[in-house]
DSSP file (Angstrom, degrees, kcal/mol; ACC not computed):
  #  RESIDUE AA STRUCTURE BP1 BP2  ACC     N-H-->O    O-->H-N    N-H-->O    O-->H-N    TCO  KAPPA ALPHA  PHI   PSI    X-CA   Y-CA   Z-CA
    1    1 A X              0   0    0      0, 0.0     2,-0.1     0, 0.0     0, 0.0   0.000 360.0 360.0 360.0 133.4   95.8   76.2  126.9
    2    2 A X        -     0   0    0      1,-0.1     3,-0.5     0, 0.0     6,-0.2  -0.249 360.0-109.3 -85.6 171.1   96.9   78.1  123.9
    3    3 A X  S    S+     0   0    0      1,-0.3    42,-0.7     5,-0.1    -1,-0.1   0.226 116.9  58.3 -83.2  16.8   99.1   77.1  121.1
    4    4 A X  S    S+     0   0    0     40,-0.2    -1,-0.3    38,-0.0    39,-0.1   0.577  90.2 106.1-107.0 -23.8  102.2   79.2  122.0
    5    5 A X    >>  -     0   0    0     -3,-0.5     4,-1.3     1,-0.1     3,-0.5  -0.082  69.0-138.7 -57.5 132.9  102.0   77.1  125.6
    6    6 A X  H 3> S+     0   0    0      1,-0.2     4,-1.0     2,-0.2    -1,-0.1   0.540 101.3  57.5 -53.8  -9.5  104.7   74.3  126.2
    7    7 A X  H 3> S+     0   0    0      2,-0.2     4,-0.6     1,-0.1    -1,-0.2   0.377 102.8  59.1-108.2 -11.3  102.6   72.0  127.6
    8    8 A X  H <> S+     0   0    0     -3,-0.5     4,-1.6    -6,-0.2    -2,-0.2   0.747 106.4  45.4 -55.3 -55.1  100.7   72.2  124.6
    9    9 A X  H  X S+     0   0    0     -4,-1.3     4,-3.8     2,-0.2     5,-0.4   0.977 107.7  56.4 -72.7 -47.3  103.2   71.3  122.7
   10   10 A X  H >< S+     0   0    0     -4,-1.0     3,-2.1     2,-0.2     4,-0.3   0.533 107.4  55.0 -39.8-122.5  104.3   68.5  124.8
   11   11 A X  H >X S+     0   0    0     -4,-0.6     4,-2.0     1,-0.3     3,-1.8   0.330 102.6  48.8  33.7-125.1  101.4   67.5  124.4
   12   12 A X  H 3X S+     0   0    0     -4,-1.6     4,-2.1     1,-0.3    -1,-0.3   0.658 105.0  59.8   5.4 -61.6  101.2   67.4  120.7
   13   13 A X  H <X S+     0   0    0     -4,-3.8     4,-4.2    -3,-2.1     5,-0.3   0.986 107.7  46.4 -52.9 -53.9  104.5   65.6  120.3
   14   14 A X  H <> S+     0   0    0     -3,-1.8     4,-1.3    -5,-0.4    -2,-0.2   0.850 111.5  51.4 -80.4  -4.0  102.9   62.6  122.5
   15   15 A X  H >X S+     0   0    0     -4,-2.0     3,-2.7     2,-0.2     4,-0.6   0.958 117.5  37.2 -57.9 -74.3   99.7   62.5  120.5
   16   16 A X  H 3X S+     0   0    0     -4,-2.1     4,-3.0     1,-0.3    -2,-0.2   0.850 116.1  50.7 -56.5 -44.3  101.5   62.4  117.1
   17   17 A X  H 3< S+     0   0    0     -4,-4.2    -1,-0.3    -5,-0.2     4,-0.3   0.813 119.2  44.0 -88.1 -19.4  104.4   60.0  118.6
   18   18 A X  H XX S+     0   0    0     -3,-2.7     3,-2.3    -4,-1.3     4,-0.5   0.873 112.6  46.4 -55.0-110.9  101.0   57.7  119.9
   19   19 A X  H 3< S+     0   0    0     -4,-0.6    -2,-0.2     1,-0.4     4,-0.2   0.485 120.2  48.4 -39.6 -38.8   98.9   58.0  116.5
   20   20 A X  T 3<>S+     0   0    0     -4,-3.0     5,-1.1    -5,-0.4    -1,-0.4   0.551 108.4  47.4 -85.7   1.7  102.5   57.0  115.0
   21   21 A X  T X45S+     0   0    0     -3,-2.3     3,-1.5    -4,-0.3    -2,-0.2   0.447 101.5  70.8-122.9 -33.1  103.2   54.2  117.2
   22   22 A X  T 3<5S+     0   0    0     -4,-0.5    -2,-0.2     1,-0.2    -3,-0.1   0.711 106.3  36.1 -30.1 -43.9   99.8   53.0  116.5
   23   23 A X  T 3 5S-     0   0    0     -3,-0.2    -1,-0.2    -4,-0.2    -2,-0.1  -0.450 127.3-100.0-152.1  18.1  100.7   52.2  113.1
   24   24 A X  T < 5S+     0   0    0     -3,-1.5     2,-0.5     1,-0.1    -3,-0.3   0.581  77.9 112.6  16.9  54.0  104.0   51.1  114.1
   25   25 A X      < -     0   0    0     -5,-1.1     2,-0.2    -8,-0.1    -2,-0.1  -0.958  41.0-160.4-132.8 127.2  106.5   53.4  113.5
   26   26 A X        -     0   0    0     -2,-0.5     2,-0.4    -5,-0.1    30,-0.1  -0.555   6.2-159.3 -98.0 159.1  108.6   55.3  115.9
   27   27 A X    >   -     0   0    0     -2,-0.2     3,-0.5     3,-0.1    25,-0.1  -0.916  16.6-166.0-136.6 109.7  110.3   58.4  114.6
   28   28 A X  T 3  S+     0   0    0     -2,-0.4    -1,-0.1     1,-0.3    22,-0.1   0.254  83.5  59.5 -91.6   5.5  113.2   58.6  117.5
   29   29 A X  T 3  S+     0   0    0     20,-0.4    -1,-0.3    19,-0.1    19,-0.1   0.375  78.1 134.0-133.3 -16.7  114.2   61.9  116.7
   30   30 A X    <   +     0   0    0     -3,-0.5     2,-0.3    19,-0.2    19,-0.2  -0.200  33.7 100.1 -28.6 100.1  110.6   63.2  117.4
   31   31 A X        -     0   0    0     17,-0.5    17,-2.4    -2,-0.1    -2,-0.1  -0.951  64.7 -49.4-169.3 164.6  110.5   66.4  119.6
   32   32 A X  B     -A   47   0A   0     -2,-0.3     2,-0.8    15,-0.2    15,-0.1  -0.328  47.5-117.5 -49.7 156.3  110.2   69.9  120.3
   33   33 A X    >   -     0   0    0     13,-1.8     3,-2.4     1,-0.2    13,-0.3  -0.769  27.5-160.8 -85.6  82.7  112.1   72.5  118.4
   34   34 A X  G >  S+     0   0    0     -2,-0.8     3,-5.5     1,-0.2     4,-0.2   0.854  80.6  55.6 -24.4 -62.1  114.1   73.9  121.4
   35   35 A X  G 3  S+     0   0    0      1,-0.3    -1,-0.2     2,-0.1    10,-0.0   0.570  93.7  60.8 -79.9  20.5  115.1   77.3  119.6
   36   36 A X  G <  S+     0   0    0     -3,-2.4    -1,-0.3     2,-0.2     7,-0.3   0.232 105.9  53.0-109.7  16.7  111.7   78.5  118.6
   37   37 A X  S <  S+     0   0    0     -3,-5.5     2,-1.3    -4,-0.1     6,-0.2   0.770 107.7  58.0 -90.1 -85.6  111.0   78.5  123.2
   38   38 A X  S    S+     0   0    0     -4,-0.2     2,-0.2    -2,-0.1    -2,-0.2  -0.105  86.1 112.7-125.7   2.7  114.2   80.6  123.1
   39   39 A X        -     0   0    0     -2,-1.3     4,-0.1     2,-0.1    -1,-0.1  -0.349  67.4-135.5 -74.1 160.4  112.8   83.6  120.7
   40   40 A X  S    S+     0   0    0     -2,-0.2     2,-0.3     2,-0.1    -1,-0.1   0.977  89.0  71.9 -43.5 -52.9  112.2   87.1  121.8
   41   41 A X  S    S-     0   0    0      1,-0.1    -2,-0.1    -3,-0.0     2,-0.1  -0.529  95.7-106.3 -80.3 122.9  108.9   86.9  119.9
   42   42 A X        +     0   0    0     -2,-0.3     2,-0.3     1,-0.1    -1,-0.1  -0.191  56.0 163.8 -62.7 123.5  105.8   85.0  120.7
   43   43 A X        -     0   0    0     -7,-0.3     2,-0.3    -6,-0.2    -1,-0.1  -0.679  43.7-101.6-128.3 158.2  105.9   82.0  118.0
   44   44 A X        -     0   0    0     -2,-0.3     2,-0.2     1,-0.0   -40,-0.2  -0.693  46.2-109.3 -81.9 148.0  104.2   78.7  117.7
   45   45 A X        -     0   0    0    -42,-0.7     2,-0.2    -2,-0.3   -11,-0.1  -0.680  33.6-141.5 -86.0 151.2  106.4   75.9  118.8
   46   46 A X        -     0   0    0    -13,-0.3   -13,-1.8    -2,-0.2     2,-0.3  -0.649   9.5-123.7-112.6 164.3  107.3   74.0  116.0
   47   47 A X  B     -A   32   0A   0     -2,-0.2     2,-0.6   -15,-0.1   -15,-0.2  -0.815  15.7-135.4-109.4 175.9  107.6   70.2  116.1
   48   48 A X        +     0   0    0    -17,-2.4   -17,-0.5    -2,-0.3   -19,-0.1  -0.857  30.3 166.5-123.2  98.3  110.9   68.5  115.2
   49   49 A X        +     0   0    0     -2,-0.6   -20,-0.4   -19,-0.2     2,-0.3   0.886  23.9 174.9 -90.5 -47.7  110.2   65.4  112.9
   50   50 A X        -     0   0    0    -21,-0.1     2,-0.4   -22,-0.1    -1,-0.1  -0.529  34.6 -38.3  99.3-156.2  113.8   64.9  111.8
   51   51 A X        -     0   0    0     -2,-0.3     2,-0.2     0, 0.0   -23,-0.2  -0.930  52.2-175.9-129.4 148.7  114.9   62.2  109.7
   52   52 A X        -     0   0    0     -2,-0.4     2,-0.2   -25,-0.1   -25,-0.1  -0.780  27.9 -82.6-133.7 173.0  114.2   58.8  109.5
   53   53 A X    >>  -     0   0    0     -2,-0.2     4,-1.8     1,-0.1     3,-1.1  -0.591  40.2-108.1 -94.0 152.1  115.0   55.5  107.8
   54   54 A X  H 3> S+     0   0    0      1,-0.3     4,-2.7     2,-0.3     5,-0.3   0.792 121.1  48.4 -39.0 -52.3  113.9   54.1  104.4
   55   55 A X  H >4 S+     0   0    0      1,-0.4     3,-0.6     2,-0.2    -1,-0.3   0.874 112.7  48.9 -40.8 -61.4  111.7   51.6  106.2
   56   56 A X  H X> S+     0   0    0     -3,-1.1     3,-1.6     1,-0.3     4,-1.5   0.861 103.6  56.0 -58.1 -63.1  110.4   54.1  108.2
   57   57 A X  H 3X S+     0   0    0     -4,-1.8     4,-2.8     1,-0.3    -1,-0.3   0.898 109.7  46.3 -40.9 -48.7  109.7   56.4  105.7
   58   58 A X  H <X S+     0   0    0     -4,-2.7     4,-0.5    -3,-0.6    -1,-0.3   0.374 104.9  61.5 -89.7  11.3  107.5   53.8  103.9
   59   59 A X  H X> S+     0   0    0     -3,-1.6     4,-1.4    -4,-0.3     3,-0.6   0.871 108.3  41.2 -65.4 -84.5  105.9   52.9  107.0
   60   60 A X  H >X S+     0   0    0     -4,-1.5     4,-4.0     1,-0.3     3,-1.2   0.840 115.8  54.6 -52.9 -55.5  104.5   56.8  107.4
   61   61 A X  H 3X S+     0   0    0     -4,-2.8     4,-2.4    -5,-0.3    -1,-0.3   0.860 115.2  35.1 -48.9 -66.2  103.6   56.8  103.4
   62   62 A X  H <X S+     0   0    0     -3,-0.6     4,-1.4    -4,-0.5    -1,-0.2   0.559 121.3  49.5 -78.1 -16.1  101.4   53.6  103.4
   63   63 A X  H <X S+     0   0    0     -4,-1.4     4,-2.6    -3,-1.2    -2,-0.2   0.897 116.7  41.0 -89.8 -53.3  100.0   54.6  107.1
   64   64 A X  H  X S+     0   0    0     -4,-4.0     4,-1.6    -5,-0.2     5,-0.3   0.963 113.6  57.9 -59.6 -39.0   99.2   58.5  105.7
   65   65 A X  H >X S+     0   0    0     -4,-2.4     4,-2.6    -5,-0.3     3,-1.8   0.997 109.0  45.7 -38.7 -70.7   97.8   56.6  102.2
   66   66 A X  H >< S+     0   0    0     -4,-1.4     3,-0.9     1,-0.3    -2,-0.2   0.953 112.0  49.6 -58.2 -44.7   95.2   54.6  104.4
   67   67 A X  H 3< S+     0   0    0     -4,-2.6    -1,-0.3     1,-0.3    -2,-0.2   0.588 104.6  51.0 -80.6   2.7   94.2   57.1  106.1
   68   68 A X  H <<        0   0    0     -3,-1.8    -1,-0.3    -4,-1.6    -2,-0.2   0.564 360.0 360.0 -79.4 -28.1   93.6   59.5  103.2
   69   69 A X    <<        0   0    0     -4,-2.6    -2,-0.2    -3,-0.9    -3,-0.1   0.438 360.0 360.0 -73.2 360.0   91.4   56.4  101.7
């Protein structure tokens, strides 16, 4: 399956929202970007990370730190 596929990206999303849940943080807003299925032009799907809350934010920063370490 290629990386323009939806089911690739699906995919994708539930790895990352797994590997982040790991580590406890949910990012609820986590998703496809809907309008990059709905160009003319073949695109990569982008993912939708959003916005999140302070906590949450310094959850993902001390989880991406260790794992840079």
């Amino acid at each position: 399956m290629h990386d323009h596929h939806p089911a690739a990206a699906d995919a994708c999303v539930e790895e990352l929202r797994a590997a982040l849940a790991a580590h406890g943080i949910t990012l609820p807003s986590l998703g496809l970007d809907v309008p990059t299925f709905a160009s003319p032009y073949p695109t990569r799907p982008l993912i939708a990370l959003v916005t999140c809350n302070l906590l949450t934010a310094r959850a993902l920063t001390a989880a991406l730190r260790k794992g840079a370490a």
